[in-house]
Backbone as CSV, one residue per row, in Angstrom:
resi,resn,N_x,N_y,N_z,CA_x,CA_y,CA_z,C_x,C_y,C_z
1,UNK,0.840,-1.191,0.000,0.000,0.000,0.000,0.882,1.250,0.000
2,UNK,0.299,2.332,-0.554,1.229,3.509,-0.527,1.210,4.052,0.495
3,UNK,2.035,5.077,1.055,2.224,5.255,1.808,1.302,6.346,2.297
4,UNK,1.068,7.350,1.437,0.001,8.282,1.359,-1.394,7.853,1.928
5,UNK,-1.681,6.388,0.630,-2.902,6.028,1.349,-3.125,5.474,2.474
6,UNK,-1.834,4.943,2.980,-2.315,4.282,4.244,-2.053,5.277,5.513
7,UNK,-1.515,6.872,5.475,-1.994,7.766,6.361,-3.125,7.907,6.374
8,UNK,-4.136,8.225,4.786,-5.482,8.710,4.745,-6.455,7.952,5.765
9,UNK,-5.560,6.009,6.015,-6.734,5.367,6.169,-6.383,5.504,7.194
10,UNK,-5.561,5.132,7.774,-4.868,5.605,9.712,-5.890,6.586,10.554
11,UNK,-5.799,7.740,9.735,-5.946,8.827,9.995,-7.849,9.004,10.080
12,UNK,-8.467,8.491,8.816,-10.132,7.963,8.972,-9.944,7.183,9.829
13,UNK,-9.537,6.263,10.440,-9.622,5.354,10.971,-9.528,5.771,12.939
14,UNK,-8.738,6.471,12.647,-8.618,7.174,13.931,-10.070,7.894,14.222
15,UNK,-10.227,8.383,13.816,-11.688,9.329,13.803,-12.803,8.836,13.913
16,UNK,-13.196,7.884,12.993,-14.494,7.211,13.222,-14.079,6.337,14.635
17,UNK,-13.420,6.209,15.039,-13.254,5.205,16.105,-13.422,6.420,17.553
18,UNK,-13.076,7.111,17.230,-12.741,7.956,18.292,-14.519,8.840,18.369
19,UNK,-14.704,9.641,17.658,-15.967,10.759,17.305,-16.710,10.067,16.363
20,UNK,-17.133,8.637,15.573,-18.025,8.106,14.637,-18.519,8.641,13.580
21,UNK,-18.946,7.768,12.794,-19.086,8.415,11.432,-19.666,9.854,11.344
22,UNK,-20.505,10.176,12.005,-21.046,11.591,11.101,-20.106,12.886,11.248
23,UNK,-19.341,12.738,12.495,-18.603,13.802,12.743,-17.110,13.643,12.326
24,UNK,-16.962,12.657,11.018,-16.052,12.097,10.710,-15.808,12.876,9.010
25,UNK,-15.364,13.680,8.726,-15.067,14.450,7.555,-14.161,14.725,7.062
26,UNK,-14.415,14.980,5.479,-12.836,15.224,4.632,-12.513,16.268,5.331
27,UNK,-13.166,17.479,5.376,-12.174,18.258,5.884,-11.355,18.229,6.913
28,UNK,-11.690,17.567,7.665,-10.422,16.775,9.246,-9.435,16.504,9.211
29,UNK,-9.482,15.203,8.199,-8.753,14.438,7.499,-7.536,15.353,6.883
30,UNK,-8.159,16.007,6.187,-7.190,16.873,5.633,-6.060,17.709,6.046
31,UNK,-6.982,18.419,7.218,-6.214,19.393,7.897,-5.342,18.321,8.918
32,UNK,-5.456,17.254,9.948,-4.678,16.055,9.801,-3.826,15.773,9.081
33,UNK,-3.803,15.292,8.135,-2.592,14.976,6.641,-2.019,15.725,6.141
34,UNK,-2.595,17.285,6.868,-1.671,18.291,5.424,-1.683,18.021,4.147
35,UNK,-3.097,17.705,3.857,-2.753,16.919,2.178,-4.237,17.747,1.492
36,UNK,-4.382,17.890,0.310,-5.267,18.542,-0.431,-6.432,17.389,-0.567
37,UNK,-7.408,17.788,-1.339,-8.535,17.026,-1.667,-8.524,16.062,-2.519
38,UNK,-7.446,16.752,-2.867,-7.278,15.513,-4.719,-6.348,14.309,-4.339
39,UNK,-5.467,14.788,-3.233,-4.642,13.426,-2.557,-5.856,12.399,-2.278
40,UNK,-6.569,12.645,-0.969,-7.586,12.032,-1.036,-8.432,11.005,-2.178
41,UNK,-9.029,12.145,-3.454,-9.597,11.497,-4.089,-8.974,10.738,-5.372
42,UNK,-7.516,11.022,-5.214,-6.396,9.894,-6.507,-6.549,8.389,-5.605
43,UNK,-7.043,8.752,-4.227,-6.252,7.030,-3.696,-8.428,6.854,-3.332
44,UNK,-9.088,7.154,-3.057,-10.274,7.153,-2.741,-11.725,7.745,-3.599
45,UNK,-12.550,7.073,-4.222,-13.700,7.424,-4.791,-14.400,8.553,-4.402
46,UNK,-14.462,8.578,-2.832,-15.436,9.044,-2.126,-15.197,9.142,-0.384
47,UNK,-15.945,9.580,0.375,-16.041,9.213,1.920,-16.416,7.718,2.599
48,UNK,-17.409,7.480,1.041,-17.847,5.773,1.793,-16.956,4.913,1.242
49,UNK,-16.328,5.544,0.275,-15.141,4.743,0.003,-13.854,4.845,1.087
50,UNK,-13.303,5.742,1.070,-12.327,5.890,2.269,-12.787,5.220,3.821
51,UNK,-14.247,5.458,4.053,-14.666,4.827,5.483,-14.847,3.692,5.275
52,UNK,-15.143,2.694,4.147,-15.279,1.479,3.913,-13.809,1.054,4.328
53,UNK,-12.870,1.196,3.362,-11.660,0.673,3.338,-10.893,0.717,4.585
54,UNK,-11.004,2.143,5.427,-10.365,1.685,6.603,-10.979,1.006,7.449
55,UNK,-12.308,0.870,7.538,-12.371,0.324,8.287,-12.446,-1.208,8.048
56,UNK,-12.165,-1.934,7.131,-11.637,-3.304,6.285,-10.228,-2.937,6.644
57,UNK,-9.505,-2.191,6.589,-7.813,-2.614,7.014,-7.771,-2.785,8.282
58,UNK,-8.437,-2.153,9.188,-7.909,-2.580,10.321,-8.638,-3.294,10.924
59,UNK,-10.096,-3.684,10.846,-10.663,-4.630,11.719,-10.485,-6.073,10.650
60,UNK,-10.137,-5.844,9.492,-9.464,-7.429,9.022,-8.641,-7.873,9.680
61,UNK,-7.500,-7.035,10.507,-6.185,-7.580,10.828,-6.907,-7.431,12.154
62,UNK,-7.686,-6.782,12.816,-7.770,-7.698,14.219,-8.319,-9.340,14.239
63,UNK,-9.271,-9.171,13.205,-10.086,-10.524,13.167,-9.186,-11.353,12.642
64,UNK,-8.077,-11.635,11.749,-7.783,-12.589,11.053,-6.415,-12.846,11.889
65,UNK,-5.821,-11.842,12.813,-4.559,-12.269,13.275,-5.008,-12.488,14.723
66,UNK,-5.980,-11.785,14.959,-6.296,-11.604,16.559,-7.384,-13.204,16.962
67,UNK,-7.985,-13.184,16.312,-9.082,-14.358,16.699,-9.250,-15.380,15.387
68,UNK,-9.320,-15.537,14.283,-9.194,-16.448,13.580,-8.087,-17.055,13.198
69,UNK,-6.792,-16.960,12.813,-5.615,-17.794,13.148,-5.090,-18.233,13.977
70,UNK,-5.360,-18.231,15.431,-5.079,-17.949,16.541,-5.900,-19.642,16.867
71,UNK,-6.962,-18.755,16.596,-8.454,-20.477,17.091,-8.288,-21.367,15.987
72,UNK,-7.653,-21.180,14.554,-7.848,-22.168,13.666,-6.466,-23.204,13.982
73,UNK,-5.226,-22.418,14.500,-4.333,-23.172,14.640,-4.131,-23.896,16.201
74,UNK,-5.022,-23.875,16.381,-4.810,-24.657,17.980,-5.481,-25.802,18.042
75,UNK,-4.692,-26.836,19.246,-5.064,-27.701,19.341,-5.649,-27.614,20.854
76,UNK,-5.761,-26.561,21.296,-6.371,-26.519,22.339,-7.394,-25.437,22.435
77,UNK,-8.209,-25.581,21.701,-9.296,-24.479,21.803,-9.425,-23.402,22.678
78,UNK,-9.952,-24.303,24.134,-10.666,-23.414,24.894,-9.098,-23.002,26.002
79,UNK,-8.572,-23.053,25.405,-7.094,-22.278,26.273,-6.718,-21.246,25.099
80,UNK,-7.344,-21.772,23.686,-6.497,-20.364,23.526,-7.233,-19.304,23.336
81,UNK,-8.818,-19.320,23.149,-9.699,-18.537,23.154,-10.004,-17.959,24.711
82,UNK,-9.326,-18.343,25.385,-9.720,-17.533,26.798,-8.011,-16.604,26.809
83,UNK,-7.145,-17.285,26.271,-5.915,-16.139,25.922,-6.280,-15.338,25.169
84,UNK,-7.016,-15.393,24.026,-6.717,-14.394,22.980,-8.327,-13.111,23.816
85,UNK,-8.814,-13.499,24.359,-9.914,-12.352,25.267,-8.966,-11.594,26.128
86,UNK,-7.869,-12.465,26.954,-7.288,-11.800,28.132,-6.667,-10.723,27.262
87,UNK,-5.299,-11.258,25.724,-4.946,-10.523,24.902,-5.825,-8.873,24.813
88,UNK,-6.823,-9.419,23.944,-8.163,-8.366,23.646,-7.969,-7.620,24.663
89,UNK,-8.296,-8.214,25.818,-7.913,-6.932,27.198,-7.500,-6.037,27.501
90,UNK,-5.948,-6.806,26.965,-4.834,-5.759,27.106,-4.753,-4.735,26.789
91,UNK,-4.789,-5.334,25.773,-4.758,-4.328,24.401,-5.560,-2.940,24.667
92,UNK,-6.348,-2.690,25.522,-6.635,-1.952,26.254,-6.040,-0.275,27.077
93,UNK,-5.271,-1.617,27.774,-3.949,-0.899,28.456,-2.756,-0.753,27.948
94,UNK,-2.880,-1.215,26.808,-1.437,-0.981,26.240,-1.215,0.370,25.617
95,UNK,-0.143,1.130,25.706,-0.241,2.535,25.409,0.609,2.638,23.444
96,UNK,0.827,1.694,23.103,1.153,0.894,21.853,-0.194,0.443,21.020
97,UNK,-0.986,0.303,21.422,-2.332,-0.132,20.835,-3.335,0.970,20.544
98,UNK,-4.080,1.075,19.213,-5.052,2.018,19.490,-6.125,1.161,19.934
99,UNK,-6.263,1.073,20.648,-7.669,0.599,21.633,-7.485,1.695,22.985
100,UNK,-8.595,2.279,23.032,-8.668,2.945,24.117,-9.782,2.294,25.430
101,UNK,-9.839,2.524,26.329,-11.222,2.171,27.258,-12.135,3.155,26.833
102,UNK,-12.139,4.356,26.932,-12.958,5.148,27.042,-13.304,5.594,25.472
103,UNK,-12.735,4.979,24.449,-13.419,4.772,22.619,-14.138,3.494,23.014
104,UNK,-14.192,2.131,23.401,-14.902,0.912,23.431,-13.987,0.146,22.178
105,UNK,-14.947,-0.713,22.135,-14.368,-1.476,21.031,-14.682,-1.330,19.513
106,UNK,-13.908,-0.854,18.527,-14.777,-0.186,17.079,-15.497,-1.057,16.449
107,UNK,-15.515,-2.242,16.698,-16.507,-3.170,15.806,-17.817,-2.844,16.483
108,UNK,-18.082,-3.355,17.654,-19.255,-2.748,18.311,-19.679,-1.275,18.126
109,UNK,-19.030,-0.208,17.962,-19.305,1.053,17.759,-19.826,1.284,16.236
110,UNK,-18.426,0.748,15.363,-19.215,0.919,13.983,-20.996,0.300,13.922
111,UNK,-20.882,-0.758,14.789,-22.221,-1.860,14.249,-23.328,-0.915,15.076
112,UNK,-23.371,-0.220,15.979,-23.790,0.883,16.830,-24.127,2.230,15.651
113,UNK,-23.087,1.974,15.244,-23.268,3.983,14.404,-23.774,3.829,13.635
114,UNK,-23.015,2.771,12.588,-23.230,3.159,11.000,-23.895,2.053,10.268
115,UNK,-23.981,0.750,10.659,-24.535,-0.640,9.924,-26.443,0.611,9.091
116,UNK,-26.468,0.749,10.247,-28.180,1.774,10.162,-28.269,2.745,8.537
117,UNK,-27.089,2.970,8.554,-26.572,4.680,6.999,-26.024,4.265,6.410
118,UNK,-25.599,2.753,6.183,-25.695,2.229,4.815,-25.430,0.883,4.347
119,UNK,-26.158,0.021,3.447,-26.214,-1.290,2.921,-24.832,-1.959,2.927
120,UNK,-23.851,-1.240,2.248,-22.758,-2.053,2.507,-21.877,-1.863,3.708
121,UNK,-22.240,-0.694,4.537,-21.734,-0.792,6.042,-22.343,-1.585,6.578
122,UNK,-23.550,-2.385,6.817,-24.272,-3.152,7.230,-23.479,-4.410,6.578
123,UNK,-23.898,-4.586,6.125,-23.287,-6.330,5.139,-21.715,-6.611,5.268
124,UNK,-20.982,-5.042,5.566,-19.609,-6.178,5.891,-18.823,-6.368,7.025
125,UNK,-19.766,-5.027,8.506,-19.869,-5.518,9.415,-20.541,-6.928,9.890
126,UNK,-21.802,-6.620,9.396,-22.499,-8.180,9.798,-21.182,-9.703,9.035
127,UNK,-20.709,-9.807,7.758,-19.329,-10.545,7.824,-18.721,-10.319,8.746
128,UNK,-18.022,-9.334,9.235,-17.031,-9.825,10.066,-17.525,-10.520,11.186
129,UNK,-18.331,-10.032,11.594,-19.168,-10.501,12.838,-19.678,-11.974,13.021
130,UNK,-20.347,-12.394,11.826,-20.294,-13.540,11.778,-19.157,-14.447,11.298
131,UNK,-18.153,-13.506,11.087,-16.366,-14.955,10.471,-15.931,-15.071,12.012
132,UNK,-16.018,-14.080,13.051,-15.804,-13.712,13.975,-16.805,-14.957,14.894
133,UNK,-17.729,-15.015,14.885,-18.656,-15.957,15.335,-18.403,-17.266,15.222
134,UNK,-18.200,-17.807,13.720,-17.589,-18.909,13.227,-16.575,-19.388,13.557
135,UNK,-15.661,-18.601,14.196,-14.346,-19.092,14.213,-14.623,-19.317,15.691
136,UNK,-15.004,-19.127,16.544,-15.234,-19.265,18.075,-16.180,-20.635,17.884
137,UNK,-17.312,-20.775,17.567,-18.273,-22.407,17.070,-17.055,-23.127,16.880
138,UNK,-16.755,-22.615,15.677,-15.712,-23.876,15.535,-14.278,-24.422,16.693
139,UNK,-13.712,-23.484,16.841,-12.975,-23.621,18.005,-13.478,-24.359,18.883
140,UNK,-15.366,-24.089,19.520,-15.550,-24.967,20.725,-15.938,-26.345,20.224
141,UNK,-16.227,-26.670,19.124,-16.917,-27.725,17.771,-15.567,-28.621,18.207
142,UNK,-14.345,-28.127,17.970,-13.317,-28.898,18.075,-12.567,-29.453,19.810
143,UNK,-12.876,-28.195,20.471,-12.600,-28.918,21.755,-13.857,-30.263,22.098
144,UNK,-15.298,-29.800,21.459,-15.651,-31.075,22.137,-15.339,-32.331,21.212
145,UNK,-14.692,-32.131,20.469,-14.255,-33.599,19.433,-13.507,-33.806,20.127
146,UNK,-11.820,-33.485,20.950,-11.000,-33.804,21.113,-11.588,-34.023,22.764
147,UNK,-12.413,-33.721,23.734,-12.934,-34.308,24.524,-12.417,-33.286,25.799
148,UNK,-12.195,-32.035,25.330,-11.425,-30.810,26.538,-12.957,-30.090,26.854
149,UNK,-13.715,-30.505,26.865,-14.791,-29.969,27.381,-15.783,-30.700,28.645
150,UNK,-16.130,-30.130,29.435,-17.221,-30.675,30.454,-18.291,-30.778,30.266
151,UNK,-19.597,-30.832,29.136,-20.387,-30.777,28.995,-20.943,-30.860,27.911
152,UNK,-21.990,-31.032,27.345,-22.155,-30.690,25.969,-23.026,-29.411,25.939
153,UNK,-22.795,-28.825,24.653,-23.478,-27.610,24.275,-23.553,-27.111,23.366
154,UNK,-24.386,-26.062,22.923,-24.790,-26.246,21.153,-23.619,-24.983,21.134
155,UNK,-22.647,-25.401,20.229,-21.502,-24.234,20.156,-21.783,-23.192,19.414
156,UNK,-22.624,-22.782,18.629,-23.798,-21.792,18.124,-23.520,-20.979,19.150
157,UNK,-24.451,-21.125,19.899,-25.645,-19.970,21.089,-23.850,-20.012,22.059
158,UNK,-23.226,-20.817,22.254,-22.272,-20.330,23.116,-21.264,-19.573,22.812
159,UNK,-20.721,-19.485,21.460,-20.463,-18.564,20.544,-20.778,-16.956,20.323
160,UNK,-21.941,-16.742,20.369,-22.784,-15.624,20.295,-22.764,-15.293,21.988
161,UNK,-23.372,-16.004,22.813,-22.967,-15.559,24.082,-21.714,-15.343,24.585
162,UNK,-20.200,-15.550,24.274,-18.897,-15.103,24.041,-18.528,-13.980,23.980
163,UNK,-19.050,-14.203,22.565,-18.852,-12.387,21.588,-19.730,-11.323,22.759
164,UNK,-21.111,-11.621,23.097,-21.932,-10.741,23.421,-21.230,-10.284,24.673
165,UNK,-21.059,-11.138,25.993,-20.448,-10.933,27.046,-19.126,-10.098,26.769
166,UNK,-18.057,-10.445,25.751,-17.198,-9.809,25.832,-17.774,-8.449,25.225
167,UNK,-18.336,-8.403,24.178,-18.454,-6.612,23.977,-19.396,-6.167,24.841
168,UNK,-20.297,-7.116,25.426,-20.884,-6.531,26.904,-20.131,-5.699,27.893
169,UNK,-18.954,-6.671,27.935,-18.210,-6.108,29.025,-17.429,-4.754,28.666
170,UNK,-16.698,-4.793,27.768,-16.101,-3.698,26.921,-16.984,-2.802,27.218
171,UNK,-18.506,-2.605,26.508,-19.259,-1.778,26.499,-19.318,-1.067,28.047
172,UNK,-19.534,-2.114,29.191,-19.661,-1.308,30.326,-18.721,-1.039,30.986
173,UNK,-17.288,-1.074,30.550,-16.042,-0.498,30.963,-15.724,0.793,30.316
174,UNK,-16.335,0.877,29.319,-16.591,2.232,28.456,-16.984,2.818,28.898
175,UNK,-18.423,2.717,29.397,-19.462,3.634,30.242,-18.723,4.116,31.598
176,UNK,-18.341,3.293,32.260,-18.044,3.706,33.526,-16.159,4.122,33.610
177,UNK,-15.234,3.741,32.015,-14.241,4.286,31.968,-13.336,3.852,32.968
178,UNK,-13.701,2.419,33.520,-12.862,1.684,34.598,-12.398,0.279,34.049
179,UNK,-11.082,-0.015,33.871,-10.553,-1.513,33.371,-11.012,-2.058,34.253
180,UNK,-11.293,-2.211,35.630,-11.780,-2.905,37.150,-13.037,-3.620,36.039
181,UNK,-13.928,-2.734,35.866,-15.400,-3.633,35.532,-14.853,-4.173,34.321
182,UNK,-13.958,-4.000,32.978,-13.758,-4.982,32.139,-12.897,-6.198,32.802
183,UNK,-12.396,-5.703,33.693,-11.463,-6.983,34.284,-12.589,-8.127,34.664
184,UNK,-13.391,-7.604,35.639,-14.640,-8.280,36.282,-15.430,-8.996,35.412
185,UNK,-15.478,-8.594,33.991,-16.888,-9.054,33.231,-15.749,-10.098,32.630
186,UNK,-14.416,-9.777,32.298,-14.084,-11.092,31.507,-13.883,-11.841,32.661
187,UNK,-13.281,-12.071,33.540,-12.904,-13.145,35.077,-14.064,-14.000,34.683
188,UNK,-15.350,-13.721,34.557,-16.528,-14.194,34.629,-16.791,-15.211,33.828
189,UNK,-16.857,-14.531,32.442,-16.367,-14.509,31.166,-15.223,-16.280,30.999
190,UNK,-14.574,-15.986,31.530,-13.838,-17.149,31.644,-14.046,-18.466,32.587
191,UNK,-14.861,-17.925,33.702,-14.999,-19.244,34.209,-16.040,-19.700,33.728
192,UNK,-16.784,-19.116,33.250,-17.917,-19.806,32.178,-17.273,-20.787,30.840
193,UNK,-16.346,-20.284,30.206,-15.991,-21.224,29.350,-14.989,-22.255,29.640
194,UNK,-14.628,-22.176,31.115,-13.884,-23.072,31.613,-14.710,-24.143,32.311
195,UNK,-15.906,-24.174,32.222,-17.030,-24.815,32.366,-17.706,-25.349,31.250
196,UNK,-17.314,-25.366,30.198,-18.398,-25.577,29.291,-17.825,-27.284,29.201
């Protein structure tokens, strides 16, 4: 990628995550980049083009390095999906990461703001969300083949209850702007799937 474009998308990317789409504008961007309009529109169609794409660069690489290679290459499922949440955590507190507490988590926010203002913001959040889904089913699909599980359970609905609890929790560490209650909701979070 050039280098140009991948400030433009950094830089959208920062913004909608931080203040969300509507208050998210070329002119920002610009004055940000020090760059004219036409920089912009040589590497970008449009705004839904530029907000599409970043937000496909960077929540691809959380999903595909963060939670789907991670669960596809293990032979221990439910150890490494309760690492890669604690990970998620961190990432939090890490002053190296753009994840903030008090932004939340941008998949939940985009699916919050923008899925609503337009068809293909809708359709490729709802993908990630569900590759994101899939890859957790399957992960627990495979611990109960290999027999690391206590129980049986439809790995569907426990899947979706995963995801939900964790951006549950996110969500109300946001609100109240304390890692304590995200700490609390995943602890939880985990002894539940250390139960399953």
């Amino acid at each position: 990628m050039k280098k140009m474009k991948k400030v433009i998308i950094d830089i959208t990317f920062d913004l909608l995550y931080k203040q969300g789409y509507c208050a998210t504008n070329i002119r920002n961007i610009l004055e940000i980049a020090n760059i004219t309009k036409g920089s912009i529109y040589y590497h970008f169609k449009s705004k839904h083009d530029l907000v599409l794409s970043s937000m496909k660069y960077y929540l691809e690489q959380i999903l595909s390095h963060h939670w789907l290679e991670p669960l596809e290459q293990s032979d221990k499922p439910i150890e490494t999906l309760i690492n890669q949440i604690k990970q998620y955590q961190n990432m939090f507190s890490d002053s190296e990461s753009f994840l903030e507490l008090k932004h939340g988590c941008p998949l939940s926010n985009f699916i919050l703001d923008m899925s609503d203002k337009d068809e293909l913001f809708f359709e490729y959040l709802k993908d990630v969300y569900m590759r994101w889904k899939e890859s957790i089913e399957t992960a627990l699909l495979k611990a109960q083949e290999l027999k690391q599980t206590n129980t049986e359970f439809n790995a569907n609905e426990q899947a979706i209850f995963i995801i939900s609890s964790l951006e549950g929790s996110i969500g109300s560490a946001k609100a109240f702007n304390d890692k304590k209650v995200l700490e609390g909701g995943l602890s939880i979070l985990e002894v539940h799937i250390r139960q399953l």
